[in-house]
C-alpha positions in Angstrom: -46.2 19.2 -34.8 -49.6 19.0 -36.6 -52.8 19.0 -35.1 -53.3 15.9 -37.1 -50.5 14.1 -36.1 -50.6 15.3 -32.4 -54.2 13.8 -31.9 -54.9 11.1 -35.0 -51.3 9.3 -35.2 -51.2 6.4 -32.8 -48.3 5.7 -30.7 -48.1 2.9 -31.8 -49.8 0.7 -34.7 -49.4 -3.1 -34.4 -51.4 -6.3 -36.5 -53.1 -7.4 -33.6 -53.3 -7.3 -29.3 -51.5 -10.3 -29.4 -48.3 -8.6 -30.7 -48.6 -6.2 -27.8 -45.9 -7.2 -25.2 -47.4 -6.9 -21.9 -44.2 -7.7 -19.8 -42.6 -4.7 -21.5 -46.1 -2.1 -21.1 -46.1 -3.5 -17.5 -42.1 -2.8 -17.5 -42.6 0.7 -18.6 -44.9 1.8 -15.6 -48.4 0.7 -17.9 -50.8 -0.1 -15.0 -54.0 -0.1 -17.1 -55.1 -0.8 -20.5 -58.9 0.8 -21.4 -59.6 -1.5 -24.7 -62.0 -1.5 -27.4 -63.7 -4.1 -28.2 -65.3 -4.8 -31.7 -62.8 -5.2 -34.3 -60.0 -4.9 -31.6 -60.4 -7.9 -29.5 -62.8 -10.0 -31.9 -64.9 -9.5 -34.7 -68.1 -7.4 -34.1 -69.9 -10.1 -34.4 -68.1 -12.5 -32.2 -70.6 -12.4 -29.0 -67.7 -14.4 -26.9 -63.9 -13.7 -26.2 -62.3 -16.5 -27.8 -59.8 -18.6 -25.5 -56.6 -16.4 -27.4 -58.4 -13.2 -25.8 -58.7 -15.0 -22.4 -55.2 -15.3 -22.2 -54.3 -12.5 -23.4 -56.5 -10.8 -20.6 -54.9 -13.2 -18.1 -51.3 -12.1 -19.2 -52.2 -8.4 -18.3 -53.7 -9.4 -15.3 -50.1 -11.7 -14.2 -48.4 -8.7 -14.9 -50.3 -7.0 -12.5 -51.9 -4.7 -15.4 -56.0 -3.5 -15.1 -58.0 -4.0 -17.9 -61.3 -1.6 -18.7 -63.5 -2.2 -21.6 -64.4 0.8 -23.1 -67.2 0.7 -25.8 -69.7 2.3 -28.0 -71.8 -0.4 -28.5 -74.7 -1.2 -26.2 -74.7 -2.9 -22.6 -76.1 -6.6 -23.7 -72.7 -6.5 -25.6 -70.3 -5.1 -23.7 -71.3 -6.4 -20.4 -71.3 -10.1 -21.6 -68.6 -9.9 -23.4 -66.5 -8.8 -20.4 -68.5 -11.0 -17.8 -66.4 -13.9 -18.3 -63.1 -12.1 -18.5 -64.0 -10.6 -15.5 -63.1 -7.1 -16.0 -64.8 -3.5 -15.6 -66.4 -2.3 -18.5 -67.9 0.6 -20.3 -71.3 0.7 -22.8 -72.2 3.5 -25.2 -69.1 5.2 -24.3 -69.9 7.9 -27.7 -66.1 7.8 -28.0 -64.1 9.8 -28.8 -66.0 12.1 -26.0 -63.6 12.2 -23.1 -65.8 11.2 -20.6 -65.1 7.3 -20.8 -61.5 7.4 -20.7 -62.0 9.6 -17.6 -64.3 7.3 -15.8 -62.4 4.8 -16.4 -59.3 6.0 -15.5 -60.5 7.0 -12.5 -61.8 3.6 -12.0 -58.9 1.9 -12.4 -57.4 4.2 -9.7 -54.6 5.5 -12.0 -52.9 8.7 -13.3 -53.6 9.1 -17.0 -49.2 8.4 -17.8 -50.2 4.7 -16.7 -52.7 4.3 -19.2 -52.8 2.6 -22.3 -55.6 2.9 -25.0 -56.1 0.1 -27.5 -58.3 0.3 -30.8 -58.9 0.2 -33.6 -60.0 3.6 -35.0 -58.3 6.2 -35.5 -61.1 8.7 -35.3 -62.6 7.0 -31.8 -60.1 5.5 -29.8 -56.7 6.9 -30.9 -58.0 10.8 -31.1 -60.0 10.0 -27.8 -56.9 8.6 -26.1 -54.6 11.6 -27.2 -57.3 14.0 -26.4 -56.8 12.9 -22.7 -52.8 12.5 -23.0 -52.9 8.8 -23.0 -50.6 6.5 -24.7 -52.5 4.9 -28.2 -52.1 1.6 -29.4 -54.1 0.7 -32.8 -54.7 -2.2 -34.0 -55.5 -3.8 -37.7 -59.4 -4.2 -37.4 -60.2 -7.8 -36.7 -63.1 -7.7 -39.5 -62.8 -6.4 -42.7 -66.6 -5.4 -42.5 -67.8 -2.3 -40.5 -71.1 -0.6 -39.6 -72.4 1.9 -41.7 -70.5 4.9 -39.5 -67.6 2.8 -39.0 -67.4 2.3 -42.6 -67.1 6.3 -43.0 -64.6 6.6 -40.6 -62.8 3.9 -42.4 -62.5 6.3 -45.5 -61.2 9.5 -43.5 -58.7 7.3 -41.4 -57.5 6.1 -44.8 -56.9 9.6 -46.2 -54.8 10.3 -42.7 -52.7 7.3 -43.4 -52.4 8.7 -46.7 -50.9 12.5 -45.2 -49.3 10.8 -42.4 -47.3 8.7 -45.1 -46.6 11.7 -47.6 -45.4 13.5 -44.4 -43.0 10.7 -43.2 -44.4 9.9 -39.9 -45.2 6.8 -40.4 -43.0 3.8 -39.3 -45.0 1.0 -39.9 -46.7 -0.1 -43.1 -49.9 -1.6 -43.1 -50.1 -4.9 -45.1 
C-alpha cells in the first residue's frame, strides 16, 4: 500500500454527516465520533449549529455514541458552537498534530478502534485520524469558500484525488 493511500485516503467519503448512518457506526462497535467543525458541520461562517446538526448530534447521542469537537479554529468559536449541543470540545487543535485526537480519545474514555473521525480535509482530519489508526470519514465541504491555508490545501487534496483516481482506489466520485 502507498504511503499516500495508507494516511490521505479516507475510509470513507460521503456528501454530508447527514448521510452517515449512526445506527450502523453505533452497530459496528463506534463509541465516539471526534468531528470537525467548519465546513463539516456548517459553513465556517455559521456561528450556530443549525436545528439539522442538533439532531443529528441527538441521534449519536440515542445511540449511545460520544461526540468531541475537535478544531483548529479559536475557543470563542468552538466553545459556542458546541455549548448548546452540549458536547466536549477542542480549540486550536493545529491538526493534523496528533495530540487532539489523543486527548480526546482519552476523554471520551475509549480505545482508538471505537473512534470515528469526521472532516473535511484531507490533509487535517483524514491524515490526522489515520496517523493515530482511527477510522476517517470525509465529508464534501459545506462551503465552497476557504481560508487562505485551507484554500492551499484544497489544491494538494485535489491533486491526491487526482492519483487516488488514476490508481483505482477510489470508489466514490465526487459530484
Amino acid at each position: 500500500m502507498g504511503i499516500f493511500k495508507k494516511y490521505f485516503m479516507p475510509n470513507e467519503y460521503v456528501k454530508s454527516i447527514f448521510q452517515i448512518d449512526i445506527a450502523k457506526l453505533a452497530e459496528s462497535g463506534v463509541k465516539g465520533i471526534i468531528t470537525d467543525l467548519d465546513n463539516t458541520l456548517v459553513g465556517w461562517d455559521v456561528e450556530e449549529p443549525t436545528e439539522e446538526v442538533k439532531a443529528w448530534f441527538q441521534k449519536a447521542k440515542k445511540h449511545g455514541i460520544t461526540v468531541t469537537i475537535v478544531s483548529n479554529n479559536n475557543e470563542r468559536r468552538v466553545a459556542e458552537f458546541a455549548k448548546p449541543l452540549e458536547v466536549d470540545c477542542i480549540f486550536k487543535a493545529r491538526k493534523p498534530r496528533g495530540k487532539a485526537f489523543n486527548r480526546a480519545t482519552k476523554q471520551m474514555a475509549l480505545q482508538p478502534d471505537e473512534v470515528v473521525v469526521i472532516g473535511d480535509q484531507m490533509l487535517t482530519d483524514v491524515f490526522g485520524g489515520k496517523r493515530r489508526g482511527l477510522f476517517t470519514i470525509m465529508v464534501v465541504p459545506v462551503k465552497q469558500t476557504d481560508g487562505f491555508v485551507t484554500k492551499f490545501n484544497r489544491i494538494i487534496e485535489r491533486r491526491l484525488l487526482q492519483h487516488f483516481r488514476k490508481k483505482g482506489y477510489i470508489t466514490w466520485e465526487e459530484n
